[in-house]
MISE-434078 format. One line per field, with one value per residue: residue in three letters; chain; residue number from 1; z, x, y of N, C-alpha, C, CB in turn. Coordinates in Angstrom, 3 decimals. Glycine has a CB too. Layout:
<fivexs>
aa <- [ALA; ...] .
ch <- [A; ...] .
i <- [NUM; ...] .
n_w <- [Z; ...] .
n_u <- [X; ...] .
n_v <- [Y; ...] .
ca_w <- [Z; ...] .
ca_u <- [X; ...] .
ca_v <- [Y; ...] .
c_w <- [Z; ...] .
c_u <- [X; ...] .
c_v <- [Y; ...] .
cb_w <- [Z; ...] .
cb_u <- [X; ...] .
cb_v <- [Y; ...] .
</fivexs>
This chain:
<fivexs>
aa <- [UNK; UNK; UNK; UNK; UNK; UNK; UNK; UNK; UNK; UNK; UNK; UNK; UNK; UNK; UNK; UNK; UNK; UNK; UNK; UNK; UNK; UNK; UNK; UNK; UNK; UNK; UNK; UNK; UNK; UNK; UNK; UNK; UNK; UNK; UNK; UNK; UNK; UNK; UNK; UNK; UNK; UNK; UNK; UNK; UNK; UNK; UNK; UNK; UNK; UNK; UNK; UNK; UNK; UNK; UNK; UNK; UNK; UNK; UNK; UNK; UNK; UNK; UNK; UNK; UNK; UNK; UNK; UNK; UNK; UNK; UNK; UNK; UNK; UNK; UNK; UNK; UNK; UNK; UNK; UNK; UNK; UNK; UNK; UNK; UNK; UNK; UNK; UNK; UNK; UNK; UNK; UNK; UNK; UNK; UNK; UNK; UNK; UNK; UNK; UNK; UNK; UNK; UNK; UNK; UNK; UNK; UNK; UNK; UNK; UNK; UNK; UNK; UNK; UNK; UNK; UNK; UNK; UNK; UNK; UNK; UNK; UNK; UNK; UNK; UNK; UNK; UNK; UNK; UNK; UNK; UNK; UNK] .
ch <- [A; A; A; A; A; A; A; A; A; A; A; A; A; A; A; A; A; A; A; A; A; A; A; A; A; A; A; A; A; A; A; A; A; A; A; A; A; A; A; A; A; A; A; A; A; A; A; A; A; A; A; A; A; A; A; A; A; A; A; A; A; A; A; A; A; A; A; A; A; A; A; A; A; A; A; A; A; A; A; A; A; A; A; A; A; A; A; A; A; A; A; A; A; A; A; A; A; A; A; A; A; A; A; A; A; A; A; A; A; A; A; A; A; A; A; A; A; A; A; A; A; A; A; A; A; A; A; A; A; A; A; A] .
i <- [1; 2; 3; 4; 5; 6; 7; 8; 9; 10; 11; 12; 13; 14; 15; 16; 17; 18; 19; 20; 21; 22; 23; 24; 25; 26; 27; 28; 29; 30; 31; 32; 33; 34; 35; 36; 37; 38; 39; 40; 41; 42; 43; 44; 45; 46; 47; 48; 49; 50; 51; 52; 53; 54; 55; 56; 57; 58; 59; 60; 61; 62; 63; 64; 65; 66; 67; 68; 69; 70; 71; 72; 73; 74; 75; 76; 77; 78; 79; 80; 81; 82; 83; 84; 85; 86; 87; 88; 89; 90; 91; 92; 93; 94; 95; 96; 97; 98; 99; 100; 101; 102; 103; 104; 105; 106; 107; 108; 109; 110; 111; 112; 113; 114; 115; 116; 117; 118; 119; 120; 121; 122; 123; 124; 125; 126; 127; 128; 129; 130; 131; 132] .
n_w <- [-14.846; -13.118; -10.982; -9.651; -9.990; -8.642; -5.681; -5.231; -4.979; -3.021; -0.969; -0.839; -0.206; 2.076; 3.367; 3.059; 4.820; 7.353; 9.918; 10.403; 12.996; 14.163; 16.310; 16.361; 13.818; 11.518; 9.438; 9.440; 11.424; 10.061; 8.189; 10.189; 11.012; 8.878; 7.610; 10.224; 10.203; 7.813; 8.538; 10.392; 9.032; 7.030; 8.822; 9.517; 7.259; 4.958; 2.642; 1.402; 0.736; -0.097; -0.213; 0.369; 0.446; 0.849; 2.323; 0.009; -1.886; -3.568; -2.450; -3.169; -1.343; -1.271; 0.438; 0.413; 1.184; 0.981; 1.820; 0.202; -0.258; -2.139; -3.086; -4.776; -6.805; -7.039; -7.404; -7.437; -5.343; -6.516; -6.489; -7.217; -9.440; -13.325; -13.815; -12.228; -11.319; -13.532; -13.740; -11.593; -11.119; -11.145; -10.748; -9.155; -6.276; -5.524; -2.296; -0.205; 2.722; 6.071; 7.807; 10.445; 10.878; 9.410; 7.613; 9.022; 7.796; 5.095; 4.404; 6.183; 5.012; 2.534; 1.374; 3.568; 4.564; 2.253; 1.046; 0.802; -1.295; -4.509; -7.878; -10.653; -8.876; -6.448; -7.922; -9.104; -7.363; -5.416; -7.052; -7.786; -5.453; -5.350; -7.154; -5.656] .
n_u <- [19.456; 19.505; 21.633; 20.347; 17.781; 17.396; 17.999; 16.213; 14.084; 14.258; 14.490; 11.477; 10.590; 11.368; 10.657; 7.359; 6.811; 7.072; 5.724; 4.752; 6.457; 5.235; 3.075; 1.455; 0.384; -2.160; -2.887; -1.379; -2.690; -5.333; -4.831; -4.247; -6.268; -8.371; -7.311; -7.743; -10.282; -10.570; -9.590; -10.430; -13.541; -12.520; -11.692; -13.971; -14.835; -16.091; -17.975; -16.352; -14.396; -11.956; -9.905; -7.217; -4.433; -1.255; 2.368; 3.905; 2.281; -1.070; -3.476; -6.124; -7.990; -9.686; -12.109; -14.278; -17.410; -16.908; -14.600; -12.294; -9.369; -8.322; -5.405; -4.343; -2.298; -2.883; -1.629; 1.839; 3.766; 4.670; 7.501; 8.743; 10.351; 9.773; 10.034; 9.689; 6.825; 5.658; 6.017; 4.567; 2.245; -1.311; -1.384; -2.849; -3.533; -4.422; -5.727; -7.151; -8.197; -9.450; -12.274; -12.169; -9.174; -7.782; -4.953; -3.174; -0.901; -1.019; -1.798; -1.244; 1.465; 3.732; 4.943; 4.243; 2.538; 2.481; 2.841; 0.689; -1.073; -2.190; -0.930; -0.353; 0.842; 1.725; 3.951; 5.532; 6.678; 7.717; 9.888; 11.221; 12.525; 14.041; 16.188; 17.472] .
n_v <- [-1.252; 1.999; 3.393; 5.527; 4.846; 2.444; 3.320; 5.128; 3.258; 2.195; 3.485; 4.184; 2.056; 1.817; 4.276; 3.846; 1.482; 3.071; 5.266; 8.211; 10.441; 12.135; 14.213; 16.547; 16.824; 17.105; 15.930; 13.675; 12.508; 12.246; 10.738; 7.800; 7.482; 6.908; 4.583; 3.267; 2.761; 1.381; -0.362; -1.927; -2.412; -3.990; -6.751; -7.543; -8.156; -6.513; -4.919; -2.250; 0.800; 2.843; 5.772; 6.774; 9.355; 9.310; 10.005; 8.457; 7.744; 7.676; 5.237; 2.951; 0.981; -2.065; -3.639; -6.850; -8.294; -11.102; -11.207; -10.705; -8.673; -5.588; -3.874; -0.934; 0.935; 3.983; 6.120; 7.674; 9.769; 12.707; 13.523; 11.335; 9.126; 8.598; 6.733; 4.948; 5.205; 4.782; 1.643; 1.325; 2.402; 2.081; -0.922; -3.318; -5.437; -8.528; -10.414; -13.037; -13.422; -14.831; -13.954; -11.888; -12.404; -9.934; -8.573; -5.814; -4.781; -4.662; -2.343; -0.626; -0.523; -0.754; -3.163; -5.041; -8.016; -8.844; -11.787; -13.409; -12.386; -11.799; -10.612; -7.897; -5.887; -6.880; -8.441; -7.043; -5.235; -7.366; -8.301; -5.743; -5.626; -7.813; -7.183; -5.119] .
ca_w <- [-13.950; -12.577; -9.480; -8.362; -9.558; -7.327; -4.678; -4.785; -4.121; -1.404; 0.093; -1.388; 0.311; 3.253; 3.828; 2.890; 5.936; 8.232; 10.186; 10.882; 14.215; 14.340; 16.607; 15.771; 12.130; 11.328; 7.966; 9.305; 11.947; 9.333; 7.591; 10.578; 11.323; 8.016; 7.962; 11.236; 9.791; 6.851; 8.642; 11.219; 8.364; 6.673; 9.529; 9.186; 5.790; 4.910; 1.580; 1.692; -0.265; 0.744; -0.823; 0.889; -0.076; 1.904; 1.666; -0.753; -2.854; -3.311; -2.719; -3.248; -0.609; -1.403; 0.987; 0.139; 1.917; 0.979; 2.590; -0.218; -0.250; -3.078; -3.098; -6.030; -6.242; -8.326; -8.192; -6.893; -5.121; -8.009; -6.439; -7.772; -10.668; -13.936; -14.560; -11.127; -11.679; -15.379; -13.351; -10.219; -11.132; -11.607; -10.526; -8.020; -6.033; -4.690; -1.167; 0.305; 4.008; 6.704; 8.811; 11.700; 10.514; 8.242; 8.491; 9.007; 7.162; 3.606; 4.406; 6.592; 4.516; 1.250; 1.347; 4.723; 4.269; 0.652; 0.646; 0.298; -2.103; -6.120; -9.218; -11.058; -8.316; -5.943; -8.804; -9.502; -6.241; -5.310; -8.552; -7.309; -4.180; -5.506; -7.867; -5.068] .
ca_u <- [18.844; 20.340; 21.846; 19.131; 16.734; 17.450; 18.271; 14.908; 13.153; 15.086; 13.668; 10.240; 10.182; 11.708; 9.417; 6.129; 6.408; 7.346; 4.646; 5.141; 6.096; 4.595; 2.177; 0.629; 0.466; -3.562; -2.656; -0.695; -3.498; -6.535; -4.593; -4.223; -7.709; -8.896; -6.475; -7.884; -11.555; -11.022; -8.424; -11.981; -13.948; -12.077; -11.529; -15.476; -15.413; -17.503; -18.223; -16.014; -13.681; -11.331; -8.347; -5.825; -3.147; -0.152; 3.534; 4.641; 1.251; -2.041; -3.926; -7.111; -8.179; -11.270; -12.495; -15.632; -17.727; -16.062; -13.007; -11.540; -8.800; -7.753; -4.842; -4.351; -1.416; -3.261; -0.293; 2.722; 3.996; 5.119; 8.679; 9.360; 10.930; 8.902; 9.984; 8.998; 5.616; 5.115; 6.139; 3.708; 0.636; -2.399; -1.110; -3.392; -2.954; -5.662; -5.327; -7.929; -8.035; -10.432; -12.990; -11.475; -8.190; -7.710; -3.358; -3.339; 0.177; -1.839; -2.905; 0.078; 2.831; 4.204; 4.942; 4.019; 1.560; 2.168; 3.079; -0.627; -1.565; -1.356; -1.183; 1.038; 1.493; 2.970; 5.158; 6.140; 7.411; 8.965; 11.008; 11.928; 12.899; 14.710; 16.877; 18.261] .
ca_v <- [-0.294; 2.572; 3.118; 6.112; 4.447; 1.284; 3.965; 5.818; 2.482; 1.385; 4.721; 4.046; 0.800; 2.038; 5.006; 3.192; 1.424; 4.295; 6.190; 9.653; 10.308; 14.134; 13.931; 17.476; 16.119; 16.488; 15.071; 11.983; 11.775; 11.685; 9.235; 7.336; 7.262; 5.986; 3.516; 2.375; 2.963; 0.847; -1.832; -2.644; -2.797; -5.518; -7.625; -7.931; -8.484; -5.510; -3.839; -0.742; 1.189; 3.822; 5.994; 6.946; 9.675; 9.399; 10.627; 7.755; 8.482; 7.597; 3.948; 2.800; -0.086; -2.378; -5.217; -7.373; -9.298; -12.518; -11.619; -10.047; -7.536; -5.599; -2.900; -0.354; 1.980; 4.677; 7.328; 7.572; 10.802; 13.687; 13.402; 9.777; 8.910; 8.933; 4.880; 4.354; 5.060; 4.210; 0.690; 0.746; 3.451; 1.317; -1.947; -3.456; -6.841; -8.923; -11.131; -13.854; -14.103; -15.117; -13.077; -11.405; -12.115; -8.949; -8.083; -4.511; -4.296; -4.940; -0.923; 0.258; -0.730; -1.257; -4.509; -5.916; -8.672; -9.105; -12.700; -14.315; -11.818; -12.035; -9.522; -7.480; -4.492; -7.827; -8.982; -5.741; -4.460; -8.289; -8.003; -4.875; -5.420; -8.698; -6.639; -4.009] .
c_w <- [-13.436; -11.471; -8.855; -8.893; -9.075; -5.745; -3.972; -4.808; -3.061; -0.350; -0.144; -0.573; 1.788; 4.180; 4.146; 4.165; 6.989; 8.386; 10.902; 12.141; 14.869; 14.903; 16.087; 14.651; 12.167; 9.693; 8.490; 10.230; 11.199; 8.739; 8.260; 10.929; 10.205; 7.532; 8.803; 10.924; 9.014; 7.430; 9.452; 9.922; 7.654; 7.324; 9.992; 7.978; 4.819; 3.699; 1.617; 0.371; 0.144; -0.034; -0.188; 0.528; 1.385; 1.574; 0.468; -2.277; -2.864; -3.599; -2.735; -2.596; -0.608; -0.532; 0.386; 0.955; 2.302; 1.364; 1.686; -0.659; -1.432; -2.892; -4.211; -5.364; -7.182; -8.593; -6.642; -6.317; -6.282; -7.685; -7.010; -8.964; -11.861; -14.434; -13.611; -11.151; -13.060; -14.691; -12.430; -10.680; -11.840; -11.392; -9.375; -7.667; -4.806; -2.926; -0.707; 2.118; 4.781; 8.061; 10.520; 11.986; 9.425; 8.714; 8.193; 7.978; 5.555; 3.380; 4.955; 6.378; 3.210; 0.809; 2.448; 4.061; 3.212; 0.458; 0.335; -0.403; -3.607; -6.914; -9.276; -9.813; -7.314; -6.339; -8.930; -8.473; -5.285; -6.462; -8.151; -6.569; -4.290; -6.154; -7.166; -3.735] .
c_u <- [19.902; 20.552; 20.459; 18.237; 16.288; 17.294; 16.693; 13.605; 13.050; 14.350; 12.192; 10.047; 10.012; 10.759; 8.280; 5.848; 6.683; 6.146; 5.530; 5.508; 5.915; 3.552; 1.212; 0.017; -1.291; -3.519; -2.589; -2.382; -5.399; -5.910; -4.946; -5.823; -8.738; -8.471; -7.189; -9.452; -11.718; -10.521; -10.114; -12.941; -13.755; -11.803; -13.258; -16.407; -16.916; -17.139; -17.646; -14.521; -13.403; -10.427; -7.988; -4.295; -1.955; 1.237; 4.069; 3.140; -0.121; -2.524; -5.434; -7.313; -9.586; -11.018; -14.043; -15.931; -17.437; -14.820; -12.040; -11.253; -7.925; -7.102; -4.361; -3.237; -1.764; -2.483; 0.787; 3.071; 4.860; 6.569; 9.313; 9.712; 10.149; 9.418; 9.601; 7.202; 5.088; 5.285; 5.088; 2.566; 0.111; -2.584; -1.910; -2.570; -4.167; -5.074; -6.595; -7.212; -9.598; -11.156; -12.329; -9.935; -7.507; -5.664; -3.135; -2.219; -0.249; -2.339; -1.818; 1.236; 2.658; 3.724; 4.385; 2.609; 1.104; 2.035; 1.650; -1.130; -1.003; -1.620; -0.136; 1.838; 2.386; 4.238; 6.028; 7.459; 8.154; 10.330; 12.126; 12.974; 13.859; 16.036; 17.967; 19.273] .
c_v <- [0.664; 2.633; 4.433; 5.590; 3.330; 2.391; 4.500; 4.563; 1.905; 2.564; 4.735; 3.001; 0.752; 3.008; 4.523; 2.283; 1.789; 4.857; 7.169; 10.006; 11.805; 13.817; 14.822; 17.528; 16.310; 15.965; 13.964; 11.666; 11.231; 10.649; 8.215; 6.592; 6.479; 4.989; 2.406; 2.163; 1.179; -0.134; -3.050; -3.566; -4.242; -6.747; -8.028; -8.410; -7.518; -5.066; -2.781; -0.604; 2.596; 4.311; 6.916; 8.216; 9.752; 10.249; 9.476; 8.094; 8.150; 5.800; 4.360; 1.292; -0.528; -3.460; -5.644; -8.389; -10.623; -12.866; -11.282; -8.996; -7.096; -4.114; -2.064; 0.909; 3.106; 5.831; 7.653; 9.481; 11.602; 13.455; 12.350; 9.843; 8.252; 7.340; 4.144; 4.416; 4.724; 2.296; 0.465; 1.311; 2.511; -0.038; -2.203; -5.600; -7.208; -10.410; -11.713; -14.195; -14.659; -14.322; -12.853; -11.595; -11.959; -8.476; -6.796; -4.171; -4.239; -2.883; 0.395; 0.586; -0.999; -2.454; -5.714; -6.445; -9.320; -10.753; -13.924; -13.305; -12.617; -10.409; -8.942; -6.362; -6.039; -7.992; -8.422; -5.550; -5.927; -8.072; -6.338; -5.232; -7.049; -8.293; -5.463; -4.192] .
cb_w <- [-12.786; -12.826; -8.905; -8.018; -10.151; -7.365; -5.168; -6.000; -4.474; -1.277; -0.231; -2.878; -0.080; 3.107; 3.086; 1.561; 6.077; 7.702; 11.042; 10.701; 14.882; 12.803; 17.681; 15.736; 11.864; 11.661; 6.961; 10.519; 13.203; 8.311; 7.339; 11.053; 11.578; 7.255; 8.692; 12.777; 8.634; 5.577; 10.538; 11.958; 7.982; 6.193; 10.599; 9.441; 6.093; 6.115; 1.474; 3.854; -1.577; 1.981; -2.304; 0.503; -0.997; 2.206; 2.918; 0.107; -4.187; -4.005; -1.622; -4.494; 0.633; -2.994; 2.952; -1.168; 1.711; -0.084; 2.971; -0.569; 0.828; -4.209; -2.504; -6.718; -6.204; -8.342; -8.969; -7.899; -3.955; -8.143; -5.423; -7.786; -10.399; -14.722; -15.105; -9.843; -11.330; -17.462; -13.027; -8.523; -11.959; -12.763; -10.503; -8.310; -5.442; -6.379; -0.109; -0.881; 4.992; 6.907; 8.888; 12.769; 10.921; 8.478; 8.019; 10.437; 7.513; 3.945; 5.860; 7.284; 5.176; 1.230; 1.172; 6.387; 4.478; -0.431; 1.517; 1.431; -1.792; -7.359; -9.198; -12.673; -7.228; -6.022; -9.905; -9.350; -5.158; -5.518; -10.512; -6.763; -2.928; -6.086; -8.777; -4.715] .
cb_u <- [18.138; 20.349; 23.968; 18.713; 16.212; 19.482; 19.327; 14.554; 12.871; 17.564; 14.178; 10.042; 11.109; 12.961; 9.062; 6.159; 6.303; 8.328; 3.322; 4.204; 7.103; 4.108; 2.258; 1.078; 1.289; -4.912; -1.350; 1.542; -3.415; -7.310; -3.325; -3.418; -8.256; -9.183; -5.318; -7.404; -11.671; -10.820; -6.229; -13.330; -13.880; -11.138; -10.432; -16.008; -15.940; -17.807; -19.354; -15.446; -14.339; -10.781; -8.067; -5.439; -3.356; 0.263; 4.783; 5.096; 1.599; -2.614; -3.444; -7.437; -7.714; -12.064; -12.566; -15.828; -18.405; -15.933; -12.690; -11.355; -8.164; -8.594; -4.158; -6.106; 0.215; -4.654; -1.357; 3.674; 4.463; 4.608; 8.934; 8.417; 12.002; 8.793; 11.506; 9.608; 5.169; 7.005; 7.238; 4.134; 0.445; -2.456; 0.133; -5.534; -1.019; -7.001; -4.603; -7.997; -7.207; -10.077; -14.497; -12.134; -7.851; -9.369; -1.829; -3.259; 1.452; -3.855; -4.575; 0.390; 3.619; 5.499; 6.127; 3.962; 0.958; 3.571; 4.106; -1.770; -1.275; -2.374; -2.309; 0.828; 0.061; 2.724; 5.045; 4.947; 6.035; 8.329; 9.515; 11.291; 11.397; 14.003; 15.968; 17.237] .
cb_v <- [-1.004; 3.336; 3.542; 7.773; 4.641; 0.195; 5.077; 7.245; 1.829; 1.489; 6.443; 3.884; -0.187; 2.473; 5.757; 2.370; 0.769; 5.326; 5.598; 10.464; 9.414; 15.339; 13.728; 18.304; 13.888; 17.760; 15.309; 11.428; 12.585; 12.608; 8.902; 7.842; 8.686; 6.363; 4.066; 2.932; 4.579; 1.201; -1.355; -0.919; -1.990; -5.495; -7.146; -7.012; -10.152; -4.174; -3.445; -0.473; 0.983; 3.387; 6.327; 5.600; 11.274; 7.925; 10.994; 5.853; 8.311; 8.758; 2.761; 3.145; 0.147; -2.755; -5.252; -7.813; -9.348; -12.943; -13.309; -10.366; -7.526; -5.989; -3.159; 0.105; 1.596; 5.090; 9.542; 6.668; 10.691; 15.715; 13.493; 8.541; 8.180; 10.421; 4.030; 5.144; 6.023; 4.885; 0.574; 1.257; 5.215; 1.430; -2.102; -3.030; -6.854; -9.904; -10.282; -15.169; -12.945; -16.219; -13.800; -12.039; -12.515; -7.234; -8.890; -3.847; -5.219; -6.537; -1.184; 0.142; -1.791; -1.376; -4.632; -5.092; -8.172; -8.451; -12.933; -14.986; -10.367; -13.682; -8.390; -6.649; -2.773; -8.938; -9.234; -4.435; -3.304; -9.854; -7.496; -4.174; -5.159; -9.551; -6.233; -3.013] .
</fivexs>
C-alpha cells in the first residue's frame, strides 16, 4: 500500500466521524435532520430507507421492522482515491439490535458502532483501519 493511500484514509476515517461545526450550513443541517429522521425511525424498528450524501460521500441506510440495520456505501466522494472506492463503493454491512436500542453512530460515523455488525463494507474498512 502506499503511503497516500493509507494517508487519505486516516482522513476518511477521521472526517466521517466529524460533524460540521457551521452552523449556517443548510446542507450540514438537512443532513442533520435526516440523520435524526431516520436514527428515530430505527430505534422503532420501522420500515424505512434513507440516503444520505454527505462530505465523505453517499450512504444508503435501511432499518426493518425486525430490528434490522443495513448500511451501504454507494459512492464515495469524487475527491478520493480511485482504489479507495473500487475497495468500499457498494459494500454494505448488516447489524441486529433490539427495539429502542438503535446506536446512532451506525448513521453518524464511519465506523462508530461497527462492532456487532457483519459484511464486506465492515471487513473492509477494519482491514483498513488495521493496516494504518
Amino acid at each position: 500500500m502506499t503511503a497516500m493511500f493509507l494517508s487519505g484514509l486516516v482522513l476518511l476515517t477521521l472526517f466521517a466521524g466529524c460533524v460540521s461545526n457551521s452552523p449556517n450550513s443548510a446542507s450540514q443541517n438537512a443532513i442533520v435532520q435526516e440523520q435524526s429522521a431516520f436514527i428515530a425511525a430505527a430505534k422503532n424498528c420501522t420500515d424505512t430507507t434513507v440516503t444520505i450524501t454527505d462530505a465523505v460521500g453517499t450512504f444508503r441506510y435501511t432499518s426493518s421492522d425486525n430490528c434490522v440495520f443495513t448500511k451501504t456505501l454507494v459512492r464515495l466522494n469524487q475527491s478520493e482515491m480511485q482504489k479507495m472506492k473500487t475497495m468500499l463503493e457498494g459494500k454494505n454491512m448488516t447489524c441486529l439490535y433490539t427495539k429502542g436500542n438503535f446506536d446512532p453512530r451506525l448513521v453518524t460515523s464511519l465506523v462508530g458502532g461497527i462492532e456487532y455488525c457483519s459484511g464486506d463494507l465492515k471487513d473492509d474498512i477494519t482491514n483498513l483501519m488495521l493496516f494504518t
